[in-house]
ZADREN-671995 format. One record per residue: x negated, y negated, z of N, C-alpha, C in turn. Coordinates in pm, 1 decimal, padded with zeros to 6 digits, m for minus. Layout:
residues N
SITE        n.X        n.Y        n.Z       ca.X       ca.Y       ca.Z        c.X        c.Y        c.Z
SITE          X          Y          Z          X          Y          Z          X          Y          Z
...
***
This chain:
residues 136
SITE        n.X        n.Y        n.Z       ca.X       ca.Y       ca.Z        c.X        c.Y        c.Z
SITE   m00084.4    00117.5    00000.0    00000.0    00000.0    00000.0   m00089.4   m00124.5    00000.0
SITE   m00049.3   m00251.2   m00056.2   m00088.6   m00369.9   m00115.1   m00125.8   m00430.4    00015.6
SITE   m00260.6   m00498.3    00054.8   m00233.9   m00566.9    00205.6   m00262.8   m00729.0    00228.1
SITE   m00268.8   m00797.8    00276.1   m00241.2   m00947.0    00314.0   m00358.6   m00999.6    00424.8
SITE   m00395.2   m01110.9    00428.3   m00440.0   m01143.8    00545.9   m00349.1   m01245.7    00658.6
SITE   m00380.2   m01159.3    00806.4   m00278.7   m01190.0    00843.7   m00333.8   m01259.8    00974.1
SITE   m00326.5   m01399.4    01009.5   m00395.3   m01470.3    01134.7   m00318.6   m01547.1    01190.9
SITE   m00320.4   m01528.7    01334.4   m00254.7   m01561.1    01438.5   m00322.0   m01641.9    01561.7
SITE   m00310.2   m01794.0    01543.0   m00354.0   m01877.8    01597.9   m00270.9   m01930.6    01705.0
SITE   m00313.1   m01961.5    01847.6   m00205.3   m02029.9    01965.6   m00360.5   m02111.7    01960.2
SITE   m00294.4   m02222.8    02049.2   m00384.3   m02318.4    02131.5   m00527.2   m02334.2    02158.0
SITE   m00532.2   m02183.8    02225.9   m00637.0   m02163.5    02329.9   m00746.8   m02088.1    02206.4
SITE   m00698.3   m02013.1    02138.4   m00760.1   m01913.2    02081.8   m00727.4   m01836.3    01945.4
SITE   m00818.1   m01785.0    01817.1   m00758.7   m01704.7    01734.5   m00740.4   m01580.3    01768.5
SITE   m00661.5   m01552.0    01739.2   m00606.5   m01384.5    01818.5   m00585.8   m01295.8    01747.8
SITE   m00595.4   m01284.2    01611.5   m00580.1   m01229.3    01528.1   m00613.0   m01269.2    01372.2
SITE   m00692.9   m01168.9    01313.7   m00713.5   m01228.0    01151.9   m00775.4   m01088.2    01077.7
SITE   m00712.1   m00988.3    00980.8   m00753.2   m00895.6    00968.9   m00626.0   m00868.8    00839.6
SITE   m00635.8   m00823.0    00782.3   m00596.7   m00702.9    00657.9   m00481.7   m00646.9    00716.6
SITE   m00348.8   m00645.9    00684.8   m00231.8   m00578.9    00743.3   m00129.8   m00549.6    00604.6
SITE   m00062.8   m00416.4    00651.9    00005.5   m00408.8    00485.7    00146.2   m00474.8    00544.4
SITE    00179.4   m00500.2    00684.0    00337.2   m00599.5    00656.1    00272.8   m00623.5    00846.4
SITE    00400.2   m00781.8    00768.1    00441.9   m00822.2    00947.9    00554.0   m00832.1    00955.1
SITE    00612.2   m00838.3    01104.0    00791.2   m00866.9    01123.8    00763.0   m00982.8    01186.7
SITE    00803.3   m01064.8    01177.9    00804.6   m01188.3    01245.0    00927.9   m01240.9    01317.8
SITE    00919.8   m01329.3    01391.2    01040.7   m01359.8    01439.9    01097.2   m01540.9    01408.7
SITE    01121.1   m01490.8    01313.8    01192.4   m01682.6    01209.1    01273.2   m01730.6    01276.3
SITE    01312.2   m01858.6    01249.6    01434.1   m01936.2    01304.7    01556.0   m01829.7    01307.6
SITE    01576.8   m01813.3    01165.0    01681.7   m01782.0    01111.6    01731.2   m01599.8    01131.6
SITE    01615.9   m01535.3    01142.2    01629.8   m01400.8    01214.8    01483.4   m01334.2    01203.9
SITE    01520.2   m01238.4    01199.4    01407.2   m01119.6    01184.7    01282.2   m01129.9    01024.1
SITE    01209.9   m01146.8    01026.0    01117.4   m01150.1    00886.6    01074.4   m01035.6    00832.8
SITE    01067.9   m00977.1    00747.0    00928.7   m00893.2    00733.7    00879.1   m00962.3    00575.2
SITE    00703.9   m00958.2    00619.2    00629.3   m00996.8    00510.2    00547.5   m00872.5    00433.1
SITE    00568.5   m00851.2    00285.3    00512.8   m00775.0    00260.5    00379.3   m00835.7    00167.1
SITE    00257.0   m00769.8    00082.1    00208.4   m00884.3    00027.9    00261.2   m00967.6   m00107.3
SITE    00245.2   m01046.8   m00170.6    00309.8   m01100.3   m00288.5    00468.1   m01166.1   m00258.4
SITE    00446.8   m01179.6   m00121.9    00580.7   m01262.0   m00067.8    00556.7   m01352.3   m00142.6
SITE    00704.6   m01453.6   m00159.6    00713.9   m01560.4   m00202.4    00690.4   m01714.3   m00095.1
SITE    00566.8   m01775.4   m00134.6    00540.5   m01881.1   m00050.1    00661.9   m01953.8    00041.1
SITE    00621.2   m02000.5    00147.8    00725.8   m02089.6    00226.8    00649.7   m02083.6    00413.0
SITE    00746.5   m02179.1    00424.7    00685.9   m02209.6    00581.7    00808.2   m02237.8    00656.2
SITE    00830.0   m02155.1    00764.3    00937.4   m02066.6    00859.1    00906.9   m02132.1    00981.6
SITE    01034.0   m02166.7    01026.1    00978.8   m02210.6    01191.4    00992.2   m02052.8    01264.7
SITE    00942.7   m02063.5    01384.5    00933.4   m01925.0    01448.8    01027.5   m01958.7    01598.2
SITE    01105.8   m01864.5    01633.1    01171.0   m01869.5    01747.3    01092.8   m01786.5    01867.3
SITE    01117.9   m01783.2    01956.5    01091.6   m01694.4    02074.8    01087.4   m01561.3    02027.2
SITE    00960.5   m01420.1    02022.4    01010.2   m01364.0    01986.8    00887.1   m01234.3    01952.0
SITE    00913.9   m01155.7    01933.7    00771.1   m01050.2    01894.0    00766.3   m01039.6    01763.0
SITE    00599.7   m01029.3    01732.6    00559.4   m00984.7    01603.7    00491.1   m00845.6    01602.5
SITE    00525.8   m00792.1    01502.4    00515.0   m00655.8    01486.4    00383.8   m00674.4    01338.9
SITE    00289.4   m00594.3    01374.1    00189.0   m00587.7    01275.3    00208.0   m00454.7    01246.2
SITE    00174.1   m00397.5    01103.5    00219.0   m00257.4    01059.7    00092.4   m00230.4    00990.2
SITE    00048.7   m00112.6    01007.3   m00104.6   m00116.2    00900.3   m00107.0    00066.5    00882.2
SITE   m00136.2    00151.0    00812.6   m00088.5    00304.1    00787.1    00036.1    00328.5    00829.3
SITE    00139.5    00282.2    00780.7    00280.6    00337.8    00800.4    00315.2    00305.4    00942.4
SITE    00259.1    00253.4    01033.6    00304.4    00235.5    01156.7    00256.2    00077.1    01198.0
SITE    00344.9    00111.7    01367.4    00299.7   m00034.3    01420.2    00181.2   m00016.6    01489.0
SITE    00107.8   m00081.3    01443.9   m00016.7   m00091.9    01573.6   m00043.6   m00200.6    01618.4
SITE    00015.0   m00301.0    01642.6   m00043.2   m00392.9    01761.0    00110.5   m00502.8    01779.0
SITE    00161.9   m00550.1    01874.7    00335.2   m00622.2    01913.3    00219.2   m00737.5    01976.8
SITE    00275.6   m00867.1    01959.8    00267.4   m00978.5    02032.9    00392.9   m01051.3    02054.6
SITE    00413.8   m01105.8    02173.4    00540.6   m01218.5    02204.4    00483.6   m01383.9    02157.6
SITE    00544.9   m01427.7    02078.7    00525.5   m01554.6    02072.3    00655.7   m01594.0    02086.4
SITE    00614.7   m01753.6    02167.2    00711.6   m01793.5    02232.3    00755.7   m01943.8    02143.3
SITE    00754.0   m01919.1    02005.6    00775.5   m02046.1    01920.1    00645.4   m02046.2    01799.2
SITE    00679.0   m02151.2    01711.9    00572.7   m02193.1    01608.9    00610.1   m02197.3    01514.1
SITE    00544.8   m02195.6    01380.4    00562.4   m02227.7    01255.6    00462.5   m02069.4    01172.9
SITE    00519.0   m02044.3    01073.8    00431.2   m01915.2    00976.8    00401.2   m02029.3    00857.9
SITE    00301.7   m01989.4    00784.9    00259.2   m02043.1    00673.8    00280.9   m01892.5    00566.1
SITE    00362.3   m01860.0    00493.9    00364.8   m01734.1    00430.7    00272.2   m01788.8    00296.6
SITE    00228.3   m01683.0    00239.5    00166.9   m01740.2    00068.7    00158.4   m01588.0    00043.2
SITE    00133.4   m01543.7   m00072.3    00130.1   m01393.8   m00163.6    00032.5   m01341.1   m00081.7
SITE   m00106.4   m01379.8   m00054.2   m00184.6   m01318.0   m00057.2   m00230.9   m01348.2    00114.3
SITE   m00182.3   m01440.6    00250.7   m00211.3   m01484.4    00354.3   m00097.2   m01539.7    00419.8
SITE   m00094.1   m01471.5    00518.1    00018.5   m01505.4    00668.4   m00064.1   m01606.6    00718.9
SITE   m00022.2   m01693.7    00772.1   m00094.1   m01769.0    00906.0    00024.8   m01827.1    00964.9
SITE   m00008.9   m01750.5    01124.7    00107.7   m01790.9    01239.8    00058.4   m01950.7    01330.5
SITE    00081.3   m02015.0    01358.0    00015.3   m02081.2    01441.3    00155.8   m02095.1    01547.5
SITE    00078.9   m02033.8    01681.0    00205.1   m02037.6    01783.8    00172.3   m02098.4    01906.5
SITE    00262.2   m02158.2    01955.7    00315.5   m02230.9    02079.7    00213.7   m02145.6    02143.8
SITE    00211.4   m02031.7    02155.7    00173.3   m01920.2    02309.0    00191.5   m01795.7    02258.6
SITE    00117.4   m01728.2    02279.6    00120.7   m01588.8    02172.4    00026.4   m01508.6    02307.1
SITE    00125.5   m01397.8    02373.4    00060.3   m01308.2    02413.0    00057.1   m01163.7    02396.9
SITE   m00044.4   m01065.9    02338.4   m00011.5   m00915.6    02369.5    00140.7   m00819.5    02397.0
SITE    00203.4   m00765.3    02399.4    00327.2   m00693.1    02467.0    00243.3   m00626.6    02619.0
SITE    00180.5   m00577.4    02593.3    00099.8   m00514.3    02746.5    00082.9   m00639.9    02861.2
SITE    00067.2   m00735.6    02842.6    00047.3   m00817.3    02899.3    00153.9   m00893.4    02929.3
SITE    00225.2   m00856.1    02903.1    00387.4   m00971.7    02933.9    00423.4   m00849.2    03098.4
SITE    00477.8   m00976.0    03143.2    00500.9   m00957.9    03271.5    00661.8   m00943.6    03324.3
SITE    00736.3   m00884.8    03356.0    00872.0   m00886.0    03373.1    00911.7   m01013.3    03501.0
SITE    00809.6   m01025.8    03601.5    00844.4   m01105.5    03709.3    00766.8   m01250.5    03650.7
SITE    00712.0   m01279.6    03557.9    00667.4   m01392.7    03488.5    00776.2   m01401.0    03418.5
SITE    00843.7   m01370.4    03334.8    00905.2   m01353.2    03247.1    01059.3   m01426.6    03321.1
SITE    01104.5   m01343.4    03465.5    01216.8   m01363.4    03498.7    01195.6   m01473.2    03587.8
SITE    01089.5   m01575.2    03635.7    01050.4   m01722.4    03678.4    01051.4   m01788.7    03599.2
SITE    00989.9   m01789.9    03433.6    01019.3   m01863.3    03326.9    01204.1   m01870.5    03283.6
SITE    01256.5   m01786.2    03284.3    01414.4   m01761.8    03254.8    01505.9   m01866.7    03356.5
SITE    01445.4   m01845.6    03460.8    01487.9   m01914.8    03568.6    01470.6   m02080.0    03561.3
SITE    01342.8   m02089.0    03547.1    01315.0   m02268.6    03525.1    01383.5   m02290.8    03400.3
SITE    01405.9   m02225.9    03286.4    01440.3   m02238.4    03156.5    01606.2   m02278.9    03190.5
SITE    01666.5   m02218.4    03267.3    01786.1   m02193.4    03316.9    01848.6   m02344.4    03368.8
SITE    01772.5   m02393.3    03483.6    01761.6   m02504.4    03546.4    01713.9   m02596.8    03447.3
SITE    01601.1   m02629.6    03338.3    01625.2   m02708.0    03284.7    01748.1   m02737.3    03176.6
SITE    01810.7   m02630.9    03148.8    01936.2   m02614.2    03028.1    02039.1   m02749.2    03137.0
SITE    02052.1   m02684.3    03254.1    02185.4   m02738.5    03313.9    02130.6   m02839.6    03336.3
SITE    02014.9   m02897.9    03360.9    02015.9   m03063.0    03387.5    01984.0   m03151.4    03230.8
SITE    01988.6   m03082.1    03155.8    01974.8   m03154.7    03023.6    02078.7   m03177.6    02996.4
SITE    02238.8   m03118.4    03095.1    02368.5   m03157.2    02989.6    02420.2   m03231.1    02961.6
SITE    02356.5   m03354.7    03025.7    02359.1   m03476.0    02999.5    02308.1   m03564.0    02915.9
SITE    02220.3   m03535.7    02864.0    02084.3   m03623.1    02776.0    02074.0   m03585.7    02676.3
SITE    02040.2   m03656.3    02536.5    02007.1   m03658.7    02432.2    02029.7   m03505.4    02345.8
SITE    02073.5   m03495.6    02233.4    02124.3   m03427.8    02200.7    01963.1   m03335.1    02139.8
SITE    01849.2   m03402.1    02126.8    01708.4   m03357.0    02155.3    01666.8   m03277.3    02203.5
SITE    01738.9   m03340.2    02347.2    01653.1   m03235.7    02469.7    01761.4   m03188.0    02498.4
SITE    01858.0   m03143.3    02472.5    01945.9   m03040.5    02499.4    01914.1   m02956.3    02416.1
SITE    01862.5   m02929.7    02263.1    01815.6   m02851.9    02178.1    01646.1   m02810.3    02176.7
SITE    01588.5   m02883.2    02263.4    01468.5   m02822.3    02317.8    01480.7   m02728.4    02457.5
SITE    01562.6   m02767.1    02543.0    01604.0   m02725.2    02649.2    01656.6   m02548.2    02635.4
SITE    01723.3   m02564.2    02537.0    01825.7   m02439.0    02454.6    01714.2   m02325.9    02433.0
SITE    01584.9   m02377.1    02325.7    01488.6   m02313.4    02252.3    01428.5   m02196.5    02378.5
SITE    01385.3   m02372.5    02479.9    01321.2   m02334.8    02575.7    01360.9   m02176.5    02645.6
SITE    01476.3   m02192.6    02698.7    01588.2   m02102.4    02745.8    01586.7   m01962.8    02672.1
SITE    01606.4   m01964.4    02522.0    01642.8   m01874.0    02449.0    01452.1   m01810.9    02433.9
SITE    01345.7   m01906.5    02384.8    01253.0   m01823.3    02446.8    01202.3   m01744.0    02548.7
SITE    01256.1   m01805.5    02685.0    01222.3   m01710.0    02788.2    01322.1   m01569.7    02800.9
SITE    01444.9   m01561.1    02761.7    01476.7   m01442.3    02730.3    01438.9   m01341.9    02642.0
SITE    01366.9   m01398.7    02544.9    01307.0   m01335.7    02436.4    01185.7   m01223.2    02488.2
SITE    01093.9   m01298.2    02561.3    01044.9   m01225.8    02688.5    01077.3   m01200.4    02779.4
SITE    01173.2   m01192.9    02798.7    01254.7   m01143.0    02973.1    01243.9   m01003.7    02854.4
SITE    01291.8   m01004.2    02777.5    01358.5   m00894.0    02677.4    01222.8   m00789.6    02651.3
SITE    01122.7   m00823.1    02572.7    00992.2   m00789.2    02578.9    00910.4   m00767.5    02634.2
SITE    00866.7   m00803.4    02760.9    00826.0   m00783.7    02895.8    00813.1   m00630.1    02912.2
SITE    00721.9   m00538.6    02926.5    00726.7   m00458.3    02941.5    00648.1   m00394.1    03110.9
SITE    00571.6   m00490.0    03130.1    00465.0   m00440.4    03239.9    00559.1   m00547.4    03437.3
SITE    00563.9   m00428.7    03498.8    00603.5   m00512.0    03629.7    00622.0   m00692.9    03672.5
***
């Protein structure tokens, strides 16, 4: 199968950049998968895991918690808010983020129709990992 280069940039660090024959991504709009010779475009990213696939399977899940994809035929590039591992997501991190996410929703219900839609994101990302969270 045909493969892509596929790199995954947060903040702190590149976390990924290597040869993959598909990714699943997690788009605004739903679920992605990129195969190579996709058709160019640039996707906002929601709260959400990416699935890297390389010999017929998955081998490596990350949670990103927002960002933008750069798709092109021949190169993925993620650049995300916060991008961590699946092994590393924490269920009691996960359910303190849900919580503040929670509390900021209800005091935004007042204010700008902005930060009620950042507030929302916010929110709907930390469930995304409440959801994904696999480790205590």
């Amino acid at each position: 199968m045909a493969s892509f280069q596929l790199e995954l940039v947060s903040p702190e660090k590149l976390l990924l950049s290597r040869a993959v024959e598909m990714a699943v991504i997690p788009a605004a709009e739903g679920e992605m998968g990129v195969l190579a010779g996709h058709a160019p475009m640039i996707v906002a990213l929601r709260g959400g895991v990416i699935s890297v696939r390389e010999g017929g399977q998955v081998t490596e899940q990350l949670f990103v918690a927002g960002g933008f994809a750069e798709v092109a035929p021949d190169r993925v590039t993620i650049l995300a808010e916060e991008a961590t591992p699946l092994a590393n997501l924490s269920k009691s991190e996960a359910q303190l983020r849900l919580k503040e996410a929670e509390e900021a929703m209800a005091a935004a219900a007042n204010e700008t129709l902005e930060k009620r839609e950042a507030a929302m994101a916010r929110m709907l990302s930390a469930r995304a990992m409440m959801d994904a969270a696999t480790a205590p």
